[in-house]
LUMDRENTOR-350885 format. One record per residue (C-alpha): residue in one letter; residue number from 1; x, y, z. Coordinates in steps of 0.05 Angstrom, whole numbers, plus 5000, padded with zeros to 4 digits. Layout:
// residues N
<rec><aa>A</aa><i>NUM</i><px>X</px><py>Y</py><pz>Z</pz></rec>
...
//
This chain:
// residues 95
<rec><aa>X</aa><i>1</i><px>6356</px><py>7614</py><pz>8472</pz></rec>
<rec><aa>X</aa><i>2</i><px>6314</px><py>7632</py><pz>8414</pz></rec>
<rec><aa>X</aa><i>3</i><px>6245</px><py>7667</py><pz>8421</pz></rec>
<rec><aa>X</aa><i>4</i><px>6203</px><py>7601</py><pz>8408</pz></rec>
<rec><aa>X</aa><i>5</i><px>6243</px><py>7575</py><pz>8468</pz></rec>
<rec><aa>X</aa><i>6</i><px>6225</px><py>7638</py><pz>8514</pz></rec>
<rec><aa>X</aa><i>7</i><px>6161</px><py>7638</py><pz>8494</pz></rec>
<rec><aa>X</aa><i>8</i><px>6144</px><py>7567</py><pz>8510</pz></rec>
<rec><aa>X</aa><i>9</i><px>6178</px><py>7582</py><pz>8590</pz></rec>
<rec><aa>X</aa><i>10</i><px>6143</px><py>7637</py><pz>8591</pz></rec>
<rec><aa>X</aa><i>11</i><px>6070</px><py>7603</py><pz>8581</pz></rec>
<rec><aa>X</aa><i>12</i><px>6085</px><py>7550</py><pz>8637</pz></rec>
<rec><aa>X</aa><i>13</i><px>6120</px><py>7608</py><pz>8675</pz></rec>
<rec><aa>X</aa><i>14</i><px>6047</px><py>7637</py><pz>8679</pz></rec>
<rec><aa>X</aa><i>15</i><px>6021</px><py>7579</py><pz>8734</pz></rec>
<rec><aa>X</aa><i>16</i><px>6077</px><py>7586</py><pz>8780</pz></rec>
<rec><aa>X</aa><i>17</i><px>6084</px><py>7630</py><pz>8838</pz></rec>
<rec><aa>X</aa><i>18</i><px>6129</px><py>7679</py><pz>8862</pz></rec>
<rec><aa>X</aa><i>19</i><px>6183</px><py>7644</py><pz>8911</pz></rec>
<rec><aa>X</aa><i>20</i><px>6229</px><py>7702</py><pz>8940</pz></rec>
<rec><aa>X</aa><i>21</i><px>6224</px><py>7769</py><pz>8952</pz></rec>
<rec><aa>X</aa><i>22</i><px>6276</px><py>7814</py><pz>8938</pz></rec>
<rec><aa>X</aa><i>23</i><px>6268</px><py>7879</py><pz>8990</pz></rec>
<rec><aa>X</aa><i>24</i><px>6309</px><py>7937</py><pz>9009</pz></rec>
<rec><aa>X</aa><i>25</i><px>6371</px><py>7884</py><pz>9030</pz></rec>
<rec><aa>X</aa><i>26</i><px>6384</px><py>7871</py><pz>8960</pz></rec>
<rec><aa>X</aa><i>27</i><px>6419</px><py>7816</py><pz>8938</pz></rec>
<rec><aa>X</aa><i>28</i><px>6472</px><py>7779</py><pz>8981</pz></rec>
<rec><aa>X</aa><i>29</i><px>6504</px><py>7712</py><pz>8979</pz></rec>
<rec><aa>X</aa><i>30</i><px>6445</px><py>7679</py><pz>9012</pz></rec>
<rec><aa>X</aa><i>31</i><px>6393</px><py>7700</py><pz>8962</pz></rec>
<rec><aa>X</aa><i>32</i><px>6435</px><py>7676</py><pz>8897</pz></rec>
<rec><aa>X</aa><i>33</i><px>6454</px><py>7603</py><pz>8933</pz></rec>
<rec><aa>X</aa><i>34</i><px>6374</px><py>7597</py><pz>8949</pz></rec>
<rec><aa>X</aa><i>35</i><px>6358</px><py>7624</py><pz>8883</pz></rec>
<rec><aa>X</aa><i>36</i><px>6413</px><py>7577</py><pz>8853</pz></rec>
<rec><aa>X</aa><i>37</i><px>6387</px><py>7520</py><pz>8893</pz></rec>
<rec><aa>X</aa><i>38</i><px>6317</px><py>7533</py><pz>8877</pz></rec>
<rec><aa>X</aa><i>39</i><px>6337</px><py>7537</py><pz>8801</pz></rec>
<rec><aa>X</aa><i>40</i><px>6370</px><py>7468</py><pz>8804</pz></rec>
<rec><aa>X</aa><i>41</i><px>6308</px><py>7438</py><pz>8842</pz></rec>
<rec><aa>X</aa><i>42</i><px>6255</px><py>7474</py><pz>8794</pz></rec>
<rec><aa>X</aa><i>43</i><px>6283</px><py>7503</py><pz>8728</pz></rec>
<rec><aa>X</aa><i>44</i><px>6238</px><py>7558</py><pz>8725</pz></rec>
<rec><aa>X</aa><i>45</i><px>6226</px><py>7614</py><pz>8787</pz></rec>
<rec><aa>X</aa><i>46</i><px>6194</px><py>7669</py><pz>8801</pz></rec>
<rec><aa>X</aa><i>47</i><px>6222</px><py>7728</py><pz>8842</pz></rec>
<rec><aa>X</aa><i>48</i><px>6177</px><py>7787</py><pz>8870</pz></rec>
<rec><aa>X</aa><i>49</i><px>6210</px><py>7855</py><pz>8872</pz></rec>
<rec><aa>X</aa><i>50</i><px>6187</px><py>7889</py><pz>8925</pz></rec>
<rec><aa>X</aa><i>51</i><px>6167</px><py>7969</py><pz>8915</pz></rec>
<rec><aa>X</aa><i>52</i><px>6215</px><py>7988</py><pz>8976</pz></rec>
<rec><aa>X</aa><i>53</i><px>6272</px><py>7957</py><pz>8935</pz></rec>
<rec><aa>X</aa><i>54</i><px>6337</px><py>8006</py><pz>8909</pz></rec>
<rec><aa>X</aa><i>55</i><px>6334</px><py>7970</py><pz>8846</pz></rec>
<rec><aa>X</aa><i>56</i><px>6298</px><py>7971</py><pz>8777</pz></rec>
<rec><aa>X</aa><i>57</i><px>6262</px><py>7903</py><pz>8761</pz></rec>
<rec><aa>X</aa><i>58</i><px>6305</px><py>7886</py><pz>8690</pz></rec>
<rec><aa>X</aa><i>59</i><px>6377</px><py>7909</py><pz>8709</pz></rec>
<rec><aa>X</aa><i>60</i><px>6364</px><py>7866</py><pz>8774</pz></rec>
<rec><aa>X</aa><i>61</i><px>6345</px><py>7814</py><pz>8739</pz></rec>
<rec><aa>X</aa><i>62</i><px>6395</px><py>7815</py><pz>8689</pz></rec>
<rec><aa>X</aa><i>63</i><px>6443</px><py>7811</py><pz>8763</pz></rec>
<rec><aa>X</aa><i>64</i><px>6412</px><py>7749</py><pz>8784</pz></rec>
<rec><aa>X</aa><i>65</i><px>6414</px><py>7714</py><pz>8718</pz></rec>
<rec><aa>X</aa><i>66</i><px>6491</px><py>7734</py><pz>8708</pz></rec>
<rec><aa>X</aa><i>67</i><px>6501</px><py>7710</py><pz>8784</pz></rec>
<rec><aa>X</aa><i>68</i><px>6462</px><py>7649</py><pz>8775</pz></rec>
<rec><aa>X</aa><i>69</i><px>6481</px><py>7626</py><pz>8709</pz></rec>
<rec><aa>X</aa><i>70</i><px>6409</px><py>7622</py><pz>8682</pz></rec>
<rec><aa>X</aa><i>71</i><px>6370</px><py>7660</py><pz>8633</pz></rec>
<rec><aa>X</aa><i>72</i><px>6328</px><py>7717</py><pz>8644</pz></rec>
<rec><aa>X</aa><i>73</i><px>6255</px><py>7693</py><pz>8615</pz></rec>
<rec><aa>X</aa><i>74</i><px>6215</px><py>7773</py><pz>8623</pz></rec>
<rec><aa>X</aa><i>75</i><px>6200</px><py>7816</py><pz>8676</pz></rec>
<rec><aa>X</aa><i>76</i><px>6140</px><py>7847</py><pz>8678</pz></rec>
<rec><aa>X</aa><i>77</i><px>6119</px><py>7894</py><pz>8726</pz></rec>
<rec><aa>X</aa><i>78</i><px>6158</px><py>7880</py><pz>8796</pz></rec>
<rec><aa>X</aa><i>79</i><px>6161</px><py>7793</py><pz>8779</pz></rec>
<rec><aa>X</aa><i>80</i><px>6225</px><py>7769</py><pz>8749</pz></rec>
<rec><aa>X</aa><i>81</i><px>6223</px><py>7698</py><pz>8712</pz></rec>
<rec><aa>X</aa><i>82</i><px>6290</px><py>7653</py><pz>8715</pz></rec>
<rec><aa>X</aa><i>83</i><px>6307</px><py>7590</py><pz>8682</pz></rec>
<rec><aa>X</aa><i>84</i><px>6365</px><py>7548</py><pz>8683</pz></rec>
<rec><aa>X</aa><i>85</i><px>6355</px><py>7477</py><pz>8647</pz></rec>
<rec><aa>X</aa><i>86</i><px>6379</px><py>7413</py><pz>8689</pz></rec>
<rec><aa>X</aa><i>87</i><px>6444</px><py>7375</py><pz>8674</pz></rec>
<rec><aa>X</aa><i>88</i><px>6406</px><py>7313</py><pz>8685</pz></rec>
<rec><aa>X</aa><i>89</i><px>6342</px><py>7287</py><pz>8693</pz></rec>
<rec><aa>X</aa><i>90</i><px>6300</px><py>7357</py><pz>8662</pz></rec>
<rec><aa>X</aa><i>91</i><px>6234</px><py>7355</py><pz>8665</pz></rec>
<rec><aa>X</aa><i>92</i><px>6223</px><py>7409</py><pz>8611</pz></rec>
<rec><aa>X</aa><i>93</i><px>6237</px><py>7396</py><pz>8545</pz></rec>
<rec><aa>X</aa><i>94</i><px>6257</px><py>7462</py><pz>8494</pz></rec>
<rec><aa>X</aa><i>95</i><px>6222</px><py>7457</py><pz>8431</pz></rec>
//
């Protein structure tokens, strides 16, 4: 993904929402087939970190992206942003 590509999620990353939390659980086999699920449904999601969490924000979302198969977008502060294009049917387009 080049940085004209990241760039462009990133600016319609910045209406969305957070839609999981990641806590002091960490991350199981629930949380990546949700976050897998949401990915397919979506394309883009956004995962708050919470501050009673074990891990740091980037190396656990570099974890997520590996165990999701979708690129890690930025994290800043305790968000990560995911995005993982659509086989079929995308609604974004990557300039």
């Amino acid at each position: 993904m080049t940085s004209k590509q990241r760039a462009y999620i990133r600016g319609l990353a910045n209406t969305i929402d957070a839609i999981f939390q990641v806590g002091k659980n960490g991350v199981s086999d629930n949380l990546v087939t949700q976050l897998s699920d949401a990915l397919e449904a979506r394309e883009i999601i956004k995962i708050n970190v919470l501050e009673n969490s074990d891990f740091d924000v980037k190396e656990l979302g570099i974890l997520l992206a590996d165990k999701t198969n979708s690129e890690l977008i930025q994290t800043v502060g305790n968000k990560i942003t995911l995005f993982r294009q659509k086989k079929k049917n995308s609604k974004i387009v990557l300039p």
